[in-house]
Backbone as CSV, one residue per row, in Angstrom:
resi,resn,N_x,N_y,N_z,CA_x,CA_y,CA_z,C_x,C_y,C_z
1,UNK,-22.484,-44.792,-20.480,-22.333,-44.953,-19.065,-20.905,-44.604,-18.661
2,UNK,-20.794,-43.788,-17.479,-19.216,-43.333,-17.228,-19.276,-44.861,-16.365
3,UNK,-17.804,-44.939,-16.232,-16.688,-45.701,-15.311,-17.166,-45.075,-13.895
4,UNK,-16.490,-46.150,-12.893,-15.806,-45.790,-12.013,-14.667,-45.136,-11.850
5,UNK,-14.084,-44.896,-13.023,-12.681,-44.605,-12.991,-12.728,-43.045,-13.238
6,UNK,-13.523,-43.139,-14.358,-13.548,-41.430,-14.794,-14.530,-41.132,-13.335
7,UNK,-15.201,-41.485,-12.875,-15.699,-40.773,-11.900,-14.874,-40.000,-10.505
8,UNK,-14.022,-41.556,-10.373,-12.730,-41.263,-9.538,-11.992,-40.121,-9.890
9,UNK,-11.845,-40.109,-10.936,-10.763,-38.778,-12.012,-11.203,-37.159,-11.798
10,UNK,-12.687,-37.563,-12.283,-13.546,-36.154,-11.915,-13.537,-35.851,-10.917
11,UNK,-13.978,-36.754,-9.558,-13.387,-36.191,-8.036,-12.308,-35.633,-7.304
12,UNK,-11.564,-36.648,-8.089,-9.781,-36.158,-7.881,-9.326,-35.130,-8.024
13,UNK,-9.832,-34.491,-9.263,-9.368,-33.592,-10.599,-9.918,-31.926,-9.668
14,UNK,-11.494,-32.284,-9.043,-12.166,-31.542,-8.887,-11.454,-31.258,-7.091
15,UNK,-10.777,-32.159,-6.482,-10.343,-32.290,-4.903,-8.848,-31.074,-5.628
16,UNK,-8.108,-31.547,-6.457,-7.521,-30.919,-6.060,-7.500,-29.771,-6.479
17,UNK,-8.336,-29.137,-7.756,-8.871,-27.672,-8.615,-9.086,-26.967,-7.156
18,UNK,-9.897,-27.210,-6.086,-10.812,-26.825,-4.654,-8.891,-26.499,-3.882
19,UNK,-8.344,-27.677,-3.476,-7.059,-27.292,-2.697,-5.864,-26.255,-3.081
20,UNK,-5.952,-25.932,-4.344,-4.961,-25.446,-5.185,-5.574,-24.287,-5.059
21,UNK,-7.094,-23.653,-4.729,-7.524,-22.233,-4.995,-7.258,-22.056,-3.551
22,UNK,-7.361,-23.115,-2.698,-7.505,-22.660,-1.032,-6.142,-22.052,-0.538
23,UNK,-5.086,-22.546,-1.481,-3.758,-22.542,-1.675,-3.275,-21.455,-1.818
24,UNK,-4.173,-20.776,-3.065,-3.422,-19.600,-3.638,-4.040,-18.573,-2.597
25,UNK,-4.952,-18.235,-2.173,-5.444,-18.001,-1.121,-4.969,-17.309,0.596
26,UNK,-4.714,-18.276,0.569,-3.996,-18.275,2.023,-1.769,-18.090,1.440
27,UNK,-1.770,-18.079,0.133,0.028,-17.459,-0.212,-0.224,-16.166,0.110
28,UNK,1.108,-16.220,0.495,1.751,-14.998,0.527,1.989,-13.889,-0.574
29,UNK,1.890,-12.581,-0.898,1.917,-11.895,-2.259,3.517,-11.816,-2.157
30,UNK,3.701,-12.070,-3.400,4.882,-12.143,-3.911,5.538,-10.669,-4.134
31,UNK,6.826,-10.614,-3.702,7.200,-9.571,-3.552,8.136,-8.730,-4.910
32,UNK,7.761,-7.830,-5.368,8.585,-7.666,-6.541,10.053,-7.016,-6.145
33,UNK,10.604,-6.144,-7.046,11.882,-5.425,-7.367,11.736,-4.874,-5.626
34,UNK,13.144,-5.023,-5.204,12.929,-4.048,-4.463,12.089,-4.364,-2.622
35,UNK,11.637,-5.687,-3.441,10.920,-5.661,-2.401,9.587,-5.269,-1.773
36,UNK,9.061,-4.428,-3.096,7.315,-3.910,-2.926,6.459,-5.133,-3.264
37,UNK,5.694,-5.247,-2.218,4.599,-6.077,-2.356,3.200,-6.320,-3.286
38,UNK,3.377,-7.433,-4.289,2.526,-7.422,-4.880,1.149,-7.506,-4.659
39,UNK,0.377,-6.753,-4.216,-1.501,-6.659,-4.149,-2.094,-6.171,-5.277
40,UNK,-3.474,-6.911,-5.469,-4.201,-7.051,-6.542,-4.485,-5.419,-5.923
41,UNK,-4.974,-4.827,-7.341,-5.812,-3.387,-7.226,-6.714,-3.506,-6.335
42,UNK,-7.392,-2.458,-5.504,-8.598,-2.401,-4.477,-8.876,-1.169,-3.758
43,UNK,-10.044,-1.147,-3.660,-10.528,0.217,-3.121,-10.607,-0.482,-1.146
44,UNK,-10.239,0.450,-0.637,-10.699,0.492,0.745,-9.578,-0.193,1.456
45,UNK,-9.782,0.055,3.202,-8.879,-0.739,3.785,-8.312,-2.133,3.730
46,UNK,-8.878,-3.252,3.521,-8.448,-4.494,3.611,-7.481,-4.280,2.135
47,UNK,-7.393,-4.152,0.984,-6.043,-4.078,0.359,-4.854,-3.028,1.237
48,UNK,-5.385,-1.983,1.527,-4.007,-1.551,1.914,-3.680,-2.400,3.298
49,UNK,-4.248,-2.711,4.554,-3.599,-3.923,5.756,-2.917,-4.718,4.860
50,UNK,-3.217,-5.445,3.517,-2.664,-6.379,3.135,-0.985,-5.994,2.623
51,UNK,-1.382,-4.691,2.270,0.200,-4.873,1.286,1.121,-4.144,2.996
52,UNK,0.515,-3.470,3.457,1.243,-3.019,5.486,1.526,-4.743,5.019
53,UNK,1.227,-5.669,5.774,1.188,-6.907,6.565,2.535,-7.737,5.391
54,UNK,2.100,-7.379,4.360,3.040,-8.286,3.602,4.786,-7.490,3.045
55,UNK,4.797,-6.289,3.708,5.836,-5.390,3.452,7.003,-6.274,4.602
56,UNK,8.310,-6.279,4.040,9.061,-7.076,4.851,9.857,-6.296,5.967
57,UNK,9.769,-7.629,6.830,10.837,-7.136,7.681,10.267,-6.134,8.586
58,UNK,11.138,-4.962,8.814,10.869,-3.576,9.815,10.074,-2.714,9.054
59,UNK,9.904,-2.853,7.889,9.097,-2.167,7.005,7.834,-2.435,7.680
60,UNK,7.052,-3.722,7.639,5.876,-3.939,8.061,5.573,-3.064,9.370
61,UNK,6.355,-3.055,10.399,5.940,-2.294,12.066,5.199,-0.550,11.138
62,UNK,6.666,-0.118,10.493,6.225,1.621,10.026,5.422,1.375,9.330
63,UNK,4.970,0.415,8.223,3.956,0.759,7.823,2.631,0.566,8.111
64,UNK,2.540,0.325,9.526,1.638,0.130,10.368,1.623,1.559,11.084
65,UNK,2.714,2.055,11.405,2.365,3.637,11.722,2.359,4.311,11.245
66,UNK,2.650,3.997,10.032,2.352,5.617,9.025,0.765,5.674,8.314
67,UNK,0.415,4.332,8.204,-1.433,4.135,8.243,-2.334,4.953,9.400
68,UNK,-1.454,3.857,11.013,-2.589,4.625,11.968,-1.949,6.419,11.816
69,UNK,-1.036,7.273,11.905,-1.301,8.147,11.254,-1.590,8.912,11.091
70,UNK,-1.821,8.537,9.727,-2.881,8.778,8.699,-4.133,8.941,9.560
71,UNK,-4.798,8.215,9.364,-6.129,7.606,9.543,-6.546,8.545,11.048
72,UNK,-5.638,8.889,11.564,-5.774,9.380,12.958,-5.977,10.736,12.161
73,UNK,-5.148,11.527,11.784,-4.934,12.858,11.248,-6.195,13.551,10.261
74,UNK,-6.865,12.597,8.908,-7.479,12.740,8.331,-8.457,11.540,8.874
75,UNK,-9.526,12.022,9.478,-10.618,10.806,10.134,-11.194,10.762,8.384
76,UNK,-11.766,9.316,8.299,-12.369,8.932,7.108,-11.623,9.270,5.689
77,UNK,-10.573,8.879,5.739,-9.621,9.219,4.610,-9.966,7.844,3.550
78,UNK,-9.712,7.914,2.640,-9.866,6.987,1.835,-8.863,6.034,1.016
79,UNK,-8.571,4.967,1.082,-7.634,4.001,1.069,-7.682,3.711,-0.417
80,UNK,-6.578,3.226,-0.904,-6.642,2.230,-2.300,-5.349,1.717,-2.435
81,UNK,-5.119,0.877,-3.398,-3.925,-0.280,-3.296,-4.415,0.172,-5.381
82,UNK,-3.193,0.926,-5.749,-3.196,1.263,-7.062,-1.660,1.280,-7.567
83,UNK,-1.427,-0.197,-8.161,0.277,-0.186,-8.633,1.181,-0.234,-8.123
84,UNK,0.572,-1.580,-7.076,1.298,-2.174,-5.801,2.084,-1.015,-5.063
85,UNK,1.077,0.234,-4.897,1.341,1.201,-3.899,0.270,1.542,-3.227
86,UNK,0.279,1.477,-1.947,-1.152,1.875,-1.028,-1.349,3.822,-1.126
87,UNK,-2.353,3.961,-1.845,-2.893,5.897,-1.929,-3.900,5.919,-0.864
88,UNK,-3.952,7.387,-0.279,-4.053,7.850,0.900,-4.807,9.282,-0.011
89,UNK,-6.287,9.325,0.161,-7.002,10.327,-0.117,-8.549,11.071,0.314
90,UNK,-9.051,11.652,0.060,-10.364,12.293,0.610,-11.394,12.258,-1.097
91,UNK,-12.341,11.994,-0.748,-13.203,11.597,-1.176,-13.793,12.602,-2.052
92,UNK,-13.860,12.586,-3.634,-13.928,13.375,-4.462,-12.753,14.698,-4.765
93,UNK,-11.650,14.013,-4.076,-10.977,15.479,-4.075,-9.280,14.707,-4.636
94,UNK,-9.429,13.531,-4.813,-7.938,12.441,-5.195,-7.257,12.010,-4.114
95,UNK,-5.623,11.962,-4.408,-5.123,11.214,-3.191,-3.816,11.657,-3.160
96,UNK,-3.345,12.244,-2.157,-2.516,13.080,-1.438,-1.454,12.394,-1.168
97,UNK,-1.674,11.185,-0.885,-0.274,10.736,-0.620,0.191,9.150,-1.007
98,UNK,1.296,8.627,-1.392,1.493,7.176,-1.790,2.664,6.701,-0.943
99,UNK,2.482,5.644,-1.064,3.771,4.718,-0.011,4.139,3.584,-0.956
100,UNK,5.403,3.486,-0.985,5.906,2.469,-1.641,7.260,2.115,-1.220
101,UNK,7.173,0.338,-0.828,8.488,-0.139,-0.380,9.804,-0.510,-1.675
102,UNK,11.082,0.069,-1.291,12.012,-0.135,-1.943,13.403,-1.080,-1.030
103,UNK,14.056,-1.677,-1.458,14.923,-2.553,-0.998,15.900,-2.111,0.505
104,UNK,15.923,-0.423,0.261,16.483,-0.186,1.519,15.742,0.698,2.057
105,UNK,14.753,1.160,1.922,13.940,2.351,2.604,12.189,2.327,2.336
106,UNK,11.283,3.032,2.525,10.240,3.333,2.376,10.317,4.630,1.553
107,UNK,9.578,4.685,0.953,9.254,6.113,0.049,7.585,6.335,0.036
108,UNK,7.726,7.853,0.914,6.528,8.462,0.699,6.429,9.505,0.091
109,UNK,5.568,9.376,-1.000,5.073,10.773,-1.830,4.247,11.688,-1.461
110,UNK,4.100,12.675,-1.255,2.886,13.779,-0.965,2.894,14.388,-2.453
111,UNK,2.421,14.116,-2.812,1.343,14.206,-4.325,2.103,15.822,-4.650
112,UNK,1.176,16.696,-3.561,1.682,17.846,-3.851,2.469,19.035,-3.087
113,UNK,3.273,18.029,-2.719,4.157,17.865,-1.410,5.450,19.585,-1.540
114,UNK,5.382,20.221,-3.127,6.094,21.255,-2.948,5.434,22.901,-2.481
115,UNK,3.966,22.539,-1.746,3.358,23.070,-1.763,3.240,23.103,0.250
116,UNK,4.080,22.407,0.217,3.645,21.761,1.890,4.871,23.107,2.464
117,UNK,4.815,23.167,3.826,5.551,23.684,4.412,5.944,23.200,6.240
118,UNK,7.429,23.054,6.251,8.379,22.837,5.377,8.328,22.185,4.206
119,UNK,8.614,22.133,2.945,8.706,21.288,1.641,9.119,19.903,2.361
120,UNK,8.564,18.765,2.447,9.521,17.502,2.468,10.887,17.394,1.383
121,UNK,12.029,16.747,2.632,13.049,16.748,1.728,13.593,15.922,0.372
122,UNK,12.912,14.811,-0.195,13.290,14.081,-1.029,12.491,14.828,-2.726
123,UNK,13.454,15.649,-3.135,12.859,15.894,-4.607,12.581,14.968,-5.671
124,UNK,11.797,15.603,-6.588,10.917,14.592,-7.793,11.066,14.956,-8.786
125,UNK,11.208,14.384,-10.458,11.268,14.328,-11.655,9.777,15.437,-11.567
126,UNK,8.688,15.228,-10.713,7.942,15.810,-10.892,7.668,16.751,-10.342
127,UNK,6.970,17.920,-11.220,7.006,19.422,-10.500,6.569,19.837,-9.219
128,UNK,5.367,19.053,-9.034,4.916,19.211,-7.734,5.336,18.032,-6.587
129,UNK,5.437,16.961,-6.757,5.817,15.798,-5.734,6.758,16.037,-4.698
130,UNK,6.906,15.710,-3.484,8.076,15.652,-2.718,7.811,14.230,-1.743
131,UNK,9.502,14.213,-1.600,8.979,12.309,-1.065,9.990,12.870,0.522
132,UNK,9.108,11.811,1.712,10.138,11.280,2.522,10.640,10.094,2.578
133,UNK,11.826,9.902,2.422,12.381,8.210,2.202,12.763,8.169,3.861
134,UNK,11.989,6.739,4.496,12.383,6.206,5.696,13.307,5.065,5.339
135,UNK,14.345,5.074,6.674,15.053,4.214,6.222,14.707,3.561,7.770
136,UNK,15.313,2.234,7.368,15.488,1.284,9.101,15.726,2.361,10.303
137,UNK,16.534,2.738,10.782,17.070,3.050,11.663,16.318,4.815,11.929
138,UNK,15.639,4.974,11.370,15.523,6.456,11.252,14.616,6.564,12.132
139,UNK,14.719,7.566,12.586,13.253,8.379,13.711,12.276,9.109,13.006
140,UNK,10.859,8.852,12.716,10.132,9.408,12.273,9.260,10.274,13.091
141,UNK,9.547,11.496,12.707,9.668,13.079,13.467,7.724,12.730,12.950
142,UNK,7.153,12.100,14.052,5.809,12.172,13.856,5.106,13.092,13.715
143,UNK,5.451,14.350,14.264,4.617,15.567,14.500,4.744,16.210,13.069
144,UNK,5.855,16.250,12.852,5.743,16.780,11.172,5.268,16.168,9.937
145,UNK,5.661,14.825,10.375,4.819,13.599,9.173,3.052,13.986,9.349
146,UNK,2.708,14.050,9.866,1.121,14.894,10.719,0.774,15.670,10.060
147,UNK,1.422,16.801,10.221,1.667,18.528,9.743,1.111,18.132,7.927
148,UNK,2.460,17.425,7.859,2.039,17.361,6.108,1.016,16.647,5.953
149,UNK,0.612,15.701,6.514,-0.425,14.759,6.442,-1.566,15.680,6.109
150,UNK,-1.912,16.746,7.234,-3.201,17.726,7.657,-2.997,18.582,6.098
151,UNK,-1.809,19.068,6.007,-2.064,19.969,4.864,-1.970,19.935,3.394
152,UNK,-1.392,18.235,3.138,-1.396,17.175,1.817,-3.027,17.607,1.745
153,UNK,-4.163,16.964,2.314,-5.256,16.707,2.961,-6.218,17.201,2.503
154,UNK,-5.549,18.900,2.578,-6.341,19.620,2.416,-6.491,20.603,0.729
155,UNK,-5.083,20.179,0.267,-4.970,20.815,-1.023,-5.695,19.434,-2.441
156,UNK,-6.091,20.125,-3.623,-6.618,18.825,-4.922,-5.565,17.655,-4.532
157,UNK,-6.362,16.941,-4.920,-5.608,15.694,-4.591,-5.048,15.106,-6.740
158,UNK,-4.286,14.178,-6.231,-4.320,13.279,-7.407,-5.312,12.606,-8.532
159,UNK,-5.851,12.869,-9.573,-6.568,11.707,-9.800,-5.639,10.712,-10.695
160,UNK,-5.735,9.645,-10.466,-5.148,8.653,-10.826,-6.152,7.414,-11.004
């Protein structure tokens, strides 16, 4: 026959196992090096809003416009949150572009960005990559972020 006591224990035990998941839940993702936001891997929009929403500071507003965009430019583009970086791709064809927050700027990759024209200006260890790094204060020349967007878009994408 159990106790009252162990029964009490098991309720307790079990009240707070229930508050502690509701907990982790509703935290905040912890932010690594730099400042990039930690999100679990995921296909589709709701991981990438999450790691936009949890990017700090002035970061969060741009990376709210460099999504809509996106998303405006390539209708039905395809989202993923792969190595606490949100990828930006078309469907059977990889993913064209990555975003990732660093301590003083944003860094965007166009996959195969030396192929774009104008070339974006931030060069890469890698042969084909080219990045634009946003910083706070900077004006993002939308019409050209677009441009590359349309023609990232349209060339093989990444598989990763």
């Amino acid at each position: 026959m159990v106790g009252k006591s162990s029964r009490k224990s098991a309720k307790s035990a079990k009240k707070s196992a229930n508050k502690a998941a509701a907990t982790r839940g509703a935290a905040k993702p912890r932010l690594l090096a730099g400042g990039n936001p930690q999100i679990a891997m995921g296909v589709g929009d709701a991981p990438v809003q999450a790691y936009i929403a949890a990017m700090p500071g002035w970061k969060s507003e741009v990376g709210r416009k460099l999504d809509a965009l996106i998303v405006r430019t390539v209708p039905g583009v395809h989202k993923a949150v792969k190595w606490n970086s949100p990828l930006y791709g078309v469907a059977g064809e990889g993913w064209f572009l990555g975003i990732h927050v660093f301590t003083r700027y944003i860094k965007v990759a166009f996959f195969r960005g030396a192929l774009l024209r104008p070339v974006p200006p931030g060069e890469s260890k890698q042969q084909h990559t080219r990045y634009l790094n946003i910083h706070e204060n900077d004006e993002l020349d939308e019409a050209q972020f677009t441009a590359w967007v349309k023609q990232a878009s349209r060339l093989p994408g990444e598989r990763m």
